[in-house]
N, C-alpha and C positions, 0 to 999 in steps of 0.2 A: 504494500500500500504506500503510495508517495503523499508526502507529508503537506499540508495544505499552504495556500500560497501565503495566508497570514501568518502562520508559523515560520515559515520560511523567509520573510521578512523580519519579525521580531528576531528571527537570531541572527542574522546578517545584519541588525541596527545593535545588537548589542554585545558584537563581535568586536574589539577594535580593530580601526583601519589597516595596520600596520601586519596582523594577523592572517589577514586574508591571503596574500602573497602563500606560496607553493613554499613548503618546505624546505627546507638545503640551505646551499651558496647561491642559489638565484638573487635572495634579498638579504645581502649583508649586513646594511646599517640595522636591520629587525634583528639580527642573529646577534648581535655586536649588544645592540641596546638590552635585549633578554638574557645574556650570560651575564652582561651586569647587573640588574637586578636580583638575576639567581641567587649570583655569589651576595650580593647586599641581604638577601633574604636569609641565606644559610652562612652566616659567617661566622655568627654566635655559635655556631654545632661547631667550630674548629673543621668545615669542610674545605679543602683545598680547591683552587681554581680547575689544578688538572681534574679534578672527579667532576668538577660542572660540567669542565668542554665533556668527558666524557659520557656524561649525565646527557649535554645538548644531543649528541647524534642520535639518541632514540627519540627526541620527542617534536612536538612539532613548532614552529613560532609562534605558533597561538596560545600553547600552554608556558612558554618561555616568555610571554607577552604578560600574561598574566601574574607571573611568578615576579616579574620586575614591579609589578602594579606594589604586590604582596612583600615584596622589599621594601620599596619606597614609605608602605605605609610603618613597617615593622622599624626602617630607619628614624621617620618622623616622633616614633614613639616612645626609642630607646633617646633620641637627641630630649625631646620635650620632658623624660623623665632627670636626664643630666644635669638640665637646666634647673628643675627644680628642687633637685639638692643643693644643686651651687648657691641658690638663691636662698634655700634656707640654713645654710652653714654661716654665710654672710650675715642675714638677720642675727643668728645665734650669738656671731663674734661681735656683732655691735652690742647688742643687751650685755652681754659679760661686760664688755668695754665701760660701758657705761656705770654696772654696778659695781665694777672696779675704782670708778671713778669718783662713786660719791663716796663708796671706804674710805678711800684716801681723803678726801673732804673731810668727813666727819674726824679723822686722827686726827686732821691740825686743828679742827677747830679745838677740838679737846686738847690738844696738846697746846695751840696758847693761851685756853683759860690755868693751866697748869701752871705755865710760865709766868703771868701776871701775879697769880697769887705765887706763888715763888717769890718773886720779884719785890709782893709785900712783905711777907713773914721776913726777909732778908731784912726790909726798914727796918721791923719791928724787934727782932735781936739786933740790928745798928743802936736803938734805942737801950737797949737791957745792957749795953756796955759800962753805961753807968750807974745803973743800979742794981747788977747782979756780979756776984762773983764771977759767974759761973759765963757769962754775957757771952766774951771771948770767944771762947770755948764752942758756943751754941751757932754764933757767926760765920764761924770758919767752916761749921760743918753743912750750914744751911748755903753756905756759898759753894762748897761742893756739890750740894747738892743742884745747887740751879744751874752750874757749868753744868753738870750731865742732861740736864733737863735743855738747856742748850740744845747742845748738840742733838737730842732727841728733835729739838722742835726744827733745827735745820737738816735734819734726814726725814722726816715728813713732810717738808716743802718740799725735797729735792721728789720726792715718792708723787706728790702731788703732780709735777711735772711731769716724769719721767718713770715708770710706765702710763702713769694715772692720765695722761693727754690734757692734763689742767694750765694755768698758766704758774708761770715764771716769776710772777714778779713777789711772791713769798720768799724766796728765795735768798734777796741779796739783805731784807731786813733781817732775816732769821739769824744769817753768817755776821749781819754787823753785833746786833745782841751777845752773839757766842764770844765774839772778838772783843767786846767790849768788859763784859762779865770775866773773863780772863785779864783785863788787861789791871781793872780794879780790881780784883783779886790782887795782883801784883803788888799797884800801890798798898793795898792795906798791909800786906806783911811787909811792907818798906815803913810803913807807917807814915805816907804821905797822905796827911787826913785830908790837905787842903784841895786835893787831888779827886782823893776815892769819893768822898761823900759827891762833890755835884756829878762825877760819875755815875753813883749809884743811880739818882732823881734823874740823869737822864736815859738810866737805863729802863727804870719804870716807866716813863713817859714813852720809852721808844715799843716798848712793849704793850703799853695800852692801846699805843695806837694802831699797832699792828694786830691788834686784838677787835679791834672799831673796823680795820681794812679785810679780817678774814669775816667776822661776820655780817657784813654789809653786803659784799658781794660774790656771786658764787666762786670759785676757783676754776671754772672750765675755762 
């Protein structure tokens, strides 16, 4: 029985073009266009090129036709899924980034409310020198204590920075305070009173204020 003229139509409309052609080396550029798709389709199987060609001589460009169709979509697939890991690793390393970034925020801010009050108790044994034995004594250890606290508050500015993506400019206040705090430390076991003490007043000042510039505005 021969198959009806509108059948025979529908498949010859959903045939593609390029398929119709006679099998072989008659129509190269179809044979050429369909081993590349094959191999795009079957590549993920670890299949070699020689087993496509080999694979081509039994079949025919119509099935080779469609097999590129079935590549191209499996390529569009595997590409669109690439994309959306890339995309979401990206997202991921920005959020880390970020709550990296306010960590480090929050340590300095905390670490120069540490440094101001530091800064006073420091007055306030300045003050117990002369009404305590013991004054001396209490001074020297709480001025050790703020050189470390120093130095802590100028490696949380640098952190702030550097991984933290914040800015810089905590940075050269925090090293002037460390430098300064050291340097009065100096004069006072020189016993250059006339020295240390407006050192000290300006060391509290420099500190409040750097305390007024980290919670005023953010560090990014």
């Amino acid at each position: 029985m021969r198959p009806a003229a509108g059948c025979s139509r529908r498949k010859r409309f959903l045939t593609p073009p390029w398929s119709r052609a006679q099998p072989g080396p008659s129509n190269p550029w179809a044979a050429g266009t369909c081993i590349g798709g094959a191999y795009a389709a079957i590549a993920p199987y670890r299949v070699t090129a020689a087993d496509v060609a080999a694979w081509r001589g039994s079949r025919t460009d119509e099935d080779l036709a469609w097999l590129c169709v079935f590549g191209a979509i499996i390529a569009t697939v595997r590409a669109e899924a690439l994309i959306t890991r890339t995309h979401r690793r990206k997202i991921m390393t920005t959020h880390q980034h970020v709550a990296a970034s306010s960590r480090t925020t929050q340590a300095l801010r905390a670490v120069v409310v540490l440094h101001v009050v530091a800064l006073l108790f420091q007055a306030v044994t300045a003050g117990m020198l002369l009404s305590s034995p013991g004054g001396r004594a209490l001074h020297m250890s709480s001025g050790i204590a703020l050189a470390v606290i120093g130095l802590l508050h100028l490696v949380v500015a640098v952190l702030v920075w550097r991984p933290g993506g914040g800015s810089a400019r905590f940075i050269a206040p925090a090293a002037l305070l460390l430098v300064f705090t050291i340097v009065a430390s100096t004069l006072g076991e020189m016993g250059a009173k006339t020295l240390h003490v407006p050192l000290g007043v300006l060391l509290f000042g420099g500190g409040v204020a750097q305390l007024f510039r980290v919670l005023a505005r953010p560090a990014a």
